[in-house]
N, C-alpha and C positions, 0 to 999 in steps of 0.2 A: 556483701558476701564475706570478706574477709574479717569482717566484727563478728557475726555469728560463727565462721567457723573458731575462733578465738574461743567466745564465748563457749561452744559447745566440747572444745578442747580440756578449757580452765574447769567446768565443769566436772567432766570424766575424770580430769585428775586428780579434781580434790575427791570424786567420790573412790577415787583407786586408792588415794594416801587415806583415806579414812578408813576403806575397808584392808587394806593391807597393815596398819597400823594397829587395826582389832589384832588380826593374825598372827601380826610376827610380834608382839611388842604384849598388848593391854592380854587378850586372853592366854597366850602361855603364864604370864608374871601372875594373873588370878589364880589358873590353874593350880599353883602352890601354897594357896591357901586351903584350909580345913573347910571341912563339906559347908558348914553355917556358913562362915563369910564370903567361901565361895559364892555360893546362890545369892548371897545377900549382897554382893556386889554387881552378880550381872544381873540380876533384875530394875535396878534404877540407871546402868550403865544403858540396856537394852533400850528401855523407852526414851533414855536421852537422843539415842544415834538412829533409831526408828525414821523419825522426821526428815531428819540431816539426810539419810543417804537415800532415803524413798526420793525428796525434792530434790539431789543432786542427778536422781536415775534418772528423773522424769525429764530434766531441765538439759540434760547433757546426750540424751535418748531424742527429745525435740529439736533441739537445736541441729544435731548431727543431719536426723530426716533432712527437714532443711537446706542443711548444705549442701546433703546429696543431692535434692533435688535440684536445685539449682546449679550447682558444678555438672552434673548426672556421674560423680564419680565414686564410685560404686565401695570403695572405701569409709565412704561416710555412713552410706546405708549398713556397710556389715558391722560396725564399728554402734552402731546406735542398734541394731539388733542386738549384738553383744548388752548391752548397758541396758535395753528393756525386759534382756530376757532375767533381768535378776527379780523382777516383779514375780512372773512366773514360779519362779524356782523358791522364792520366799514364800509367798502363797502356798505353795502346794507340796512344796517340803522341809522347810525349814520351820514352819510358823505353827505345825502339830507338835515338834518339839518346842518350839517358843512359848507354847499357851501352855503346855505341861508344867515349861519352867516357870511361867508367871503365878500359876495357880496354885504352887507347890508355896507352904507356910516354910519361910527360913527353918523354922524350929522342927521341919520335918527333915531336912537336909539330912543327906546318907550314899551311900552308894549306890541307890539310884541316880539321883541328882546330876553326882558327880559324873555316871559313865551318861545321862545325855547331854553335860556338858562337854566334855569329850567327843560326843559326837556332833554336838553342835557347831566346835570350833572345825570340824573337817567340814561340816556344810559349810560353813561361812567361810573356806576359803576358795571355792567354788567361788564368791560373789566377788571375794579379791583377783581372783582370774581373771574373768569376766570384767571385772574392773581396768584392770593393769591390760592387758589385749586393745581392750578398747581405746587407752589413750595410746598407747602404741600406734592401731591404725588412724587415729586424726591424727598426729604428728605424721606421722607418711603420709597423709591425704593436705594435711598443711602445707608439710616441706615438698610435696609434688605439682603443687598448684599454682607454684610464681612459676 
């Protein structure tokens, strides 16, 4: 029990420092570039971190069930709700803007572009929320459990 909650913990954290790392750090410092390199960077940026933080959601979302179930402590369960619900939310609202920006030619890059990346990065900090909350409750559901 106490390896999986670890594991499910290490998980959620990297997928927080990854998605918090987007937010406060890698997207604002993009955002100051011109509409072209703009797009032209978060488009191979995007399908790099796609993999990454789907397999840490999935992995850190499993793990958590798991512990709840096994502890039945109810911390684990909200905490891995938290962390699958980024599935959802990417799915069904971030990912209409995401295929916009994927399908969009660099060399059309403009002020469209620019204001859905803009709104892109207020979606995706929704996922650092969701992210950061969640390793919050496994460290309280960890440090409550000796």
């Amino acid at each position: 029990m106490l390896q999986l909650s670890i594991a499910a913990l290490v998980f959620a954290t990297l997928f927080a420092g990854a998605a918090l790392y987007i937010s406060l750090v890698e997207h604002p410092s993009r955002l100051g570039l011109s509409d072209g390199p703009l797009l032209a960077q978060w488009q191979p940026s995007y399908k790099r971190a796609l993999p990454i933080q789907s397999g840490l959601a999935i992995a850190g979302g499993a793990a958590g069930l798991i512990a709840g179930y096994l502890s039945a402590d109810w911390r684990w369960f909200a905490g891995s709700i938290l962390l699958l619900a980024n599935w959802p939310i990417t799915l069904f609202v971030i990912m209409p803007v995401n295929k916009r920006l994927m399908a969009m030619p660099v060399s059309e890059a403009g002020a469209e572009s620019r204001a859905m990346l803009v709104q892109w990065g207020k979606l995706h900090n929704v996922r650092s929320a969701l992210g950061a909350a969640t390793a919050l409750l496994f460290v309280w559901a960890l440090a409550g459990a000796g």
